[in-house]
Residue frames as qw, qx, qy, qz and C-alpha x, y, z in Angstrom:
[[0.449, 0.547, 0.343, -0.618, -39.83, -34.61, -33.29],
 [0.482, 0.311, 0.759, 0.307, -41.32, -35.62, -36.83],
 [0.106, 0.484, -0.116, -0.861, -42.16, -33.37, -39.38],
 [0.402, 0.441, 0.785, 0.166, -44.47, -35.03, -41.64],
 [0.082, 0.426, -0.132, -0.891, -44.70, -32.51, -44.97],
 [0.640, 0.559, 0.526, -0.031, -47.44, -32.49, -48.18],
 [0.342, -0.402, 0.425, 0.736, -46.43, -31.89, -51.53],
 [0.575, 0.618, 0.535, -0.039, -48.54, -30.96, -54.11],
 [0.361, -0.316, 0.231, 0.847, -48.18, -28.99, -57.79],
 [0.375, 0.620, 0.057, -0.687, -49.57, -26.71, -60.11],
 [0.441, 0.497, -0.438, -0.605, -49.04, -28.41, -63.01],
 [0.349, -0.081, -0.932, -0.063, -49.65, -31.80, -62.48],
 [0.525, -0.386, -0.039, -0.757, -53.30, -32.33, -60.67],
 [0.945, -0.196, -0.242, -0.101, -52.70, -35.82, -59.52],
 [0.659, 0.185, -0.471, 0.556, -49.27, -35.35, -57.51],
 [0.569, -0.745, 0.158, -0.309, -49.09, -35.47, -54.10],
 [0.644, 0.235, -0.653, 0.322, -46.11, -36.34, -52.17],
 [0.540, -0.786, 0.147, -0.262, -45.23, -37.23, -48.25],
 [0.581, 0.184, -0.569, 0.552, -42.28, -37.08, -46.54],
 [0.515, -0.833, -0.168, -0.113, -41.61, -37.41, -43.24],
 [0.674, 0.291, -0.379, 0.563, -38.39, -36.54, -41.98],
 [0.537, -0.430, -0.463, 0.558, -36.78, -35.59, -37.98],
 [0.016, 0.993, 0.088, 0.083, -37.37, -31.47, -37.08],
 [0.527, -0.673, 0.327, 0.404, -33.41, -31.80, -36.24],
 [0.800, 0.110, 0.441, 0.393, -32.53, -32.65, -40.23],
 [0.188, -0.344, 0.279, 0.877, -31.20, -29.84, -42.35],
 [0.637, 0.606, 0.128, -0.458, -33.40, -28.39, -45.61],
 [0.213, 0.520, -0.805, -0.190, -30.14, -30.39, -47.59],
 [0.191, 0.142, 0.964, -0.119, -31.65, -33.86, -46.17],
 [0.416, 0.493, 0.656, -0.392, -35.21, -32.61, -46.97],
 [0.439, 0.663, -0.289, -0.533, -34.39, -31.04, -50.36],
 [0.086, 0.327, -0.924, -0.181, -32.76, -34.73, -51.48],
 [0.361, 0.286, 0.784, -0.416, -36.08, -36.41, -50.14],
 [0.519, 0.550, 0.470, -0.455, -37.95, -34.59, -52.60],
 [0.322, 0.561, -0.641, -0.412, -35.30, -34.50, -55.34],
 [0.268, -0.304, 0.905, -0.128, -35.68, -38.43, -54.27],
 [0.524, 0.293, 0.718, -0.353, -39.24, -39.02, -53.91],
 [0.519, 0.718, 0.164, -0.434, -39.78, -37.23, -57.78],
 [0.796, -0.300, 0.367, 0.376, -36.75, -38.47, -59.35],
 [0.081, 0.977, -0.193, 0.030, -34.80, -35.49, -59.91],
 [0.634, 0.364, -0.282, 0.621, -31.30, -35.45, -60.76],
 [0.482, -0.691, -0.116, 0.526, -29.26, -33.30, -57.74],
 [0.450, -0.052, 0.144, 0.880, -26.86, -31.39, -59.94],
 [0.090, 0.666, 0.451, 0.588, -29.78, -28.62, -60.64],
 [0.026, -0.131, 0.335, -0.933, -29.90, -24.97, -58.18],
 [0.478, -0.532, -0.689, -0.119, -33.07, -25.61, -56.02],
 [0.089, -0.335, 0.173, -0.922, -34.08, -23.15, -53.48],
 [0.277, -0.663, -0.678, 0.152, -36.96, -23.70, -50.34],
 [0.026, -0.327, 0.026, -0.944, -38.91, -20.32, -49.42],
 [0.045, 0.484, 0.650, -0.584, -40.88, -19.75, -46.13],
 [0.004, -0.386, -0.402, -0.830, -44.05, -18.17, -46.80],
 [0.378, 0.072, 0.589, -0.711, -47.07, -17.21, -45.11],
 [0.424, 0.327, 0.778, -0.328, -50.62, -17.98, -45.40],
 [0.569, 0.699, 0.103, -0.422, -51.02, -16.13, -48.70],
 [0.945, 0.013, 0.258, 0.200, -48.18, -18.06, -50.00],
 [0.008, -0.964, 0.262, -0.048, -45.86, -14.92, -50.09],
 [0.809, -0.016, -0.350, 0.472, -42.10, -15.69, -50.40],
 [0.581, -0.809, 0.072, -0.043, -40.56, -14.83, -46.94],
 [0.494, -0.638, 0.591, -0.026, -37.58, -16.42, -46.22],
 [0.888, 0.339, -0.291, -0.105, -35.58, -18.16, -48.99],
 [0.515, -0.542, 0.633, 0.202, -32.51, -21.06, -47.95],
 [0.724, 0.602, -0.261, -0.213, -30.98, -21.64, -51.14],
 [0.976, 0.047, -0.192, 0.089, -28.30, -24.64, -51.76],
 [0.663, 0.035, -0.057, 0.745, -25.09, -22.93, -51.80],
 [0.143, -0.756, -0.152, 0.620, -24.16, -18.87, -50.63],
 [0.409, 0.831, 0.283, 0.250, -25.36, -16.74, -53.18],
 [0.384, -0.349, -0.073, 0.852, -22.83, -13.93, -51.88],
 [0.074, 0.849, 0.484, 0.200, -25.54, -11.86, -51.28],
 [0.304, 0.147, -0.287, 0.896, -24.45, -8.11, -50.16],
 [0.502, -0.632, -0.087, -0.584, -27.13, -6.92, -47.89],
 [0.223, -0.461, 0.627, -0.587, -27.80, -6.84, -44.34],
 [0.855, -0.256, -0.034, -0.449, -30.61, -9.91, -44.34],
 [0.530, -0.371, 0.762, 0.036, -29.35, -13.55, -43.05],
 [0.545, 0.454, -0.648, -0.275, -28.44, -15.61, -45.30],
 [0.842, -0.032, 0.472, -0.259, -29.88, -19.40, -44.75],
 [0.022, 0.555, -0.769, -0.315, -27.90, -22.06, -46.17],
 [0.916, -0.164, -0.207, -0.303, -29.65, -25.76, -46.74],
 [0.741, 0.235, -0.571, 0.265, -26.49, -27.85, -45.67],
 [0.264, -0.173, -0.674, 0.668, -26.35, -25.94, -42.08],
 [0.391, -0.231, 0.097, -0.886, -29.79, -24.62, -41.65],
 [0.047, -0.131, -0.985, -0.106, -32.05, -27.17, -39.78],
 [0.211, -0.559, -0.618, -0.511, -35.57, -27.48, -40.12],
 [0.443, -0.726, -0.516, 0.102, -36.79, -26.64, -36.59],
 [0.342, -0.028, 0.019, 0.939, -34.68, -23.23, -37.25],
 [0.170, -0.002, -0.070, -0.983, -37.29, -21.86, -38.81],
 [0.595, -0.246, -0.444, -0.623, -40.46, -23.97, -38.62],
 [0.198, 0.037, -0.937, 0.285, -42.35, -24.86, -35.96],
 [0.591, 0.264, 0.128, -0.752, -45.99, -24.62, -36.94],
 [0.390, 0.437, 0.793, 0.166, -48.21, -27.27, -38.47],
 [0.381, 0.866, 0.303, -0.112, -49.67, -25.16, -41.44],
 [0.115, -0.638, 0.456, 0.610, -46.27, -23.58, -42.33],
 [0.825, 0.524, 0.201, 0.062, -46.27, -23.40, -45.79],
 [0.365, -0.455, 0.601, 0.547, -43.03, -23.34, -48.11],
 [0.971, 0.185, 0.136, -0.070, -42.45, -23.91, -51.23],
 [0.574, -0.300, 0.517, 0.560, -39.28, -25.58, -53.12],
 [0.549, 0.746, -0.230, -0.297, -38.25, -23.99, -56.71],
 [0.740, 0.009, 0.537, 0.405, -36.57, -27.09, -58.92],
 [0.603, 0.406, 0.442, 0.526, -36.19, -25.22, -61.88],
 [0.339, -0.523, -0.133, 0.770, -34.59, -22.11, -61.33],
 [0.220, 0.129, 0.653, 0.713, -34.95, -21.07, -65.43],
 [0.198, -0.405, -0.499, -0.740, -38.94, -21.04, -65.40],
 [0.248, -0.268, 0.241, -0.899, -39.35, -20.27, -62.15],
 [0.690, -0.161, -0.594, -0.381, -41.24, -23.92, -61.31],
 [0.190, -0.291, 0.721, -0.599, -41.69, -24.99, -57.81],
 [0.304, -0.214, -0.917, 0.146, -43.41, -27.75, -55.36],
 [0.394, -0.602, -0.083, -0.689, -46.16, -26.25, -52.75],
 [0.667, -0.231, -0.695, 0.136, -45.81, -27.88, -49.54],
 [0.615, -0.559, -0.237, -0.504, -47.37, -27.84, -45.83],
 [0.056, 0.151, -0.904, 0.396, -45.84, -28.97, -42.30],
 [0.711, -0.377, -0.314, -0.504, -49.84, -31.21, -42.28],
 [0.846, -0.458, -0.176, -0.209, -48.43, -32.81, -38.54],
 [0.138, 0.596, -0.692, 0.382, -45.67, -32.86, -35.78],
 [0.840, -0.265, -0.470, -0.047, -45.24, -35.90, -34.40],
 [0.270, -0.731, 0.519, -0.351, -43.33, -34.89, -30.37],
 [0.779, -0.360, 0.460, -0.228, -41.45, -37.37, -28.97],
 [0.897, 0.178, 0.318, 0.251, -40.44, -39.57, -31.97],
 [0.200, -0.731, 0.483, 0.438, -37.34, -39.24, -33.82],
 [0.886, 0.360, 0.251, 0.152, -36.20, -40.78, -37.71],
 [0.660, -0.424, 0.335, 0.522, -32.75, -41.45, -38.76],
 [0.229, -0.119, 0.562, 0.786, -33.47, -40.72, -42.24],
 [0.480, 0.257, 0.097, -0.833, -36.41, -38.77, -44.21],
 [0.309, 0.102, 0.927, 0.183, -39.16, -40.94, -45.75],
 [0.308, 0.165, -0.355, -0.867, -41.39, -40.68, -48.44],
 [0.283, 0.018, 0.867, -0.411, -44.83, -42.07, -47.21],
 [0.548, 0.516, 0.623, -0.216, -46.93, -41.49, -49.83],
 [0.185, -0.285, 0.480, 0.809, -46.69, -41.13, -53.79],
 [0.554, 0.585, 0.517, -0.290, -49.81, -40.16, -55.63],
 [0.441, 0.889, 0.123, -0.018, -49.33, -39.17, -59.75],
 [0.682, 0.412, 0.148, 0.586, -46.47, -38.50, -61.90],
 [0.263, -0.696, -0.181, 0.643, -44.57, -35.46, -60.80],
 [0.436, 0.870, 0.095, -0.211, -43.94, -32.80, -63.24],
 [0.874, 0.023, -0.101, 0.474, -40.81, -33.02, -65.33],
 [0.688, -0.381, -0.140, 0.601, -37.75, -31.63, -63.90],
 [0.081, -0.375, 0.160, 0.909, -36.71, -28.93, -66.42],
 [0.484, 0.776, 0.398, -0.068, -38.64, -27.18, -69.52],
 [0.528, 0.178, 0.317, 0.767, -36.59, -26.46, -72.70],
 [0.317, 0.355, -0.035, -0.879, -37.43, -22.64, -73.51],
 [0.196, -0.031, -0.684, -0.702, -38.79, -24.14, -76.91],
 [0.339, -0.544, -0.731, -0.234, -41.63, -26.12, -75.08],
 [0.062, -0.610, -0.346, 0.710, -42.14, -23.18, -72.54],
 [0.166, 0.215, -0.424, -0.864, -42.47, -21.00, -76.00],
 [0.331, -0.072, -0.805, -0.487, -44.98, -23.14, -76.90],
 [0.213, -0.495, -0.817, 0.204, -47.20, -23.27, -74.10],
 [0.068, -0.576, -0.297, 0.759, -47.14, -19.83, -73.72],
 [0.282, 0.183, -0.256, -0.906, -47.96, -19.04, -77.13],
 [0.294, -0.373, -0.821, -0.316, -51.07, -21.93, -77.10],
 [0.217, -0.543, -0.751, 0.308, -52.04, -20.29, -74.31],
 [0.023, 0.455, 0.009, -0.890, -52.30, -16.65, -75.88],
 [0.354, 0.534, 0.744, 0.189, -54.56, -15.89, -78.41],
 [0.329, 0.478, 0.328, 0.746, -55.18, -13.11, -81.01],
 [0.196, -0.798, -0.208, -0.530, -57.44, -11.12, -79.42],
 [0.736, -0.506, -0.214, 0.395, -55.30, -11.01, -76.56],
 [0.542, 0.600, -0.047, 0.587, -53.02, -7.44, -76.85],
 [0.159, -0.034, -0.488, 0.858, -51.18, -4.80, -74.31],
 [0.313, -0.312, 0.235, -0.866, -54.39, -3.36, -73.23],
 [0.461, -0.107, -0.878, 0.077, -55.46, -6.75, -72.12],
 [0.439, -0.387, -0.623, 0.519, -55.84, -6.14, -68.57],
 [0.025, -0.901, -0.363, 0.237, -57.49, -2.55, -68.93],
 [0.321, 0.916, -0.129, 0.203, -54.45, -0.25, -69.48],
 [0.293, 0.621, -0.552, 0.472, -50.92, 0.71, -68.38],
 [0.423, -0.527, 0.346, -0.651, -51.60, 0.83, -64.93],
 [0.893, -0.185, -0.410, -0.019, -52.38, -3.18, -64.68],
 [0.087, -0.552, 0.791, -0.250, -50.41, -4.34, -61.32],
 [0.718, -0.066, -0.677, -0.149, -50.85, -8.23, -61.03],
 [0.142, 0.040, -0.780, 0.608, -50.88, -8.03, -57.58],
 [0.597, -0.012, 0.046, -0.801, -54.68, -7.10, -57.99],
 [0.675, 0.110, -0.659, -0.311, -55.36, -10.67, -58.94],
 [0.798, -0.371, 0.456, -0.130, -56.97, -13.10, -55.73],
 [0.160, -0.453, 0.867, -0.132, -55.40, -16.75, -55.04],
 [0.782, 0.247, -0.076, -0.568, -58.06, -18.18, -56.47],
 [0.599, 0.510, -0.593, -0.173, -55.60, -20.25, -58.77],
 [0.286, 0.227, -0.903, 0.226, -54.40, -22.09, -55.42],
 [0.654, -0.196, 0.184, -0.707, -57.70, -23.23, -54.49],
 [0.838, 0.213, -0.500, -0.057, -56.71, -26.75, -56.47],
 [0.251, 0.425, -0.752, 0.437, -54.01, -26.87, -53.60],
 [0.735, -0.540, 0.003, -0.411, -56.05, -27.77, -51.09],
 [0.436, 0.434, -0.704, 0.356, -54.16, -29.06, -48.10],
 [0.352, -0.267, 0.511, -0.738, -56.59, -29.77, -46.10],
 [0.794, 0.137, -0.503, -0.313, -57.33, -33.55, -46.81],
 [0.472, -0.573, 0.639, -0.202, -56.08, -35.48, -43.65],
 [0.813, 0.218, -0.517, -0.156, -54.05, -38.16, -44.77],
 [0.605, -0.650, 0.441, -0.134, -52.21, -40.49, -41.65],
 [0.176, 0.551, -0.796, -0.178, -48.81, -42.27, -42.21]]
């Protein structure tokens, strides 16, 4: 079976990746694909997280064992394969590349292909410059203070009491993922 994923990000408006790759390959084969398709160095902690439909992380399989101490399972990428945990068209995920500021990919299972099988993942479609890999603090300092402004202060958001969880999802309306694109 085929797994045929979209990739899209938040900080670049023109980047869109596909990859398709077998539902038998590990998240290690599909985490290189997209370290591939965006050319990314490997040597950097990268993480995939199931989510649901509100793009909640669920279920994270990170690169290497965190020796976590709790009762949850612990997903690995190198022996977890994909059709472990996904087997929905619409599953959403995303991948964090940049463990530091907390940057990540959005991506979609948009189509299962039954019956067919690939030996190695491919990357069927490259739209736009991905975002780069890491952000120095300095130029993260710097975006975040162009994007604040004087009249901006702690009672911003009304008072103490703010919880950001009050805030819709607006923001990932840009994602749309509902463009049908065909290999």
């Amino acid at each position: 079976m085929i797994y045929k994923f979209r990739i899209v990000s938040d900080e670049v408006d023109n980047f869109r990746r596909e990859i398709c790759i077998d539902s038998d390959a590990t998240f290690l084969e599909l985490n290189d694909a997209i370290l591939d398709s965006v050319g990314f160095t490997k040597d950097q902690m990268t993480s995939f997280f199931i989510c649901d439909d509100d793009w909640e992380k669920k279920t994270e399989i990170t690169l290497m064992d965190m020796g976590k101490d709790s009762d949850e399972d612990t997903w690995i990428m190198a022996s977890t394969r994909l059709s472990e945990l996904i087997e929905d068209e619409g599953q959403r995920l995303v991948f964090v590349f940049d463990y530091m500021t907390d940057r990540m990919f959005f991506m979609e299972l948009k189509d299962i292909e039954p019956g067919k099988d690939l030996d190695a993942p491919v990357c069927t479609r490259k739209e736009g410059n991905p975002p780069q890999q890491m952000m120095d603090f300095e130029e993260l300092e710097k975006k975040n203070a162009a994007s604040n402004s004087s009249d901006f202060d702690e009672n911003f958001y009304g008072d103490e009491t703010y919880d950001p969880s009050e805030l819709d999802d607006e923001g990932f309306a840009d994602l749309s993922m509902d463009d049908d694109y065909t290999l």
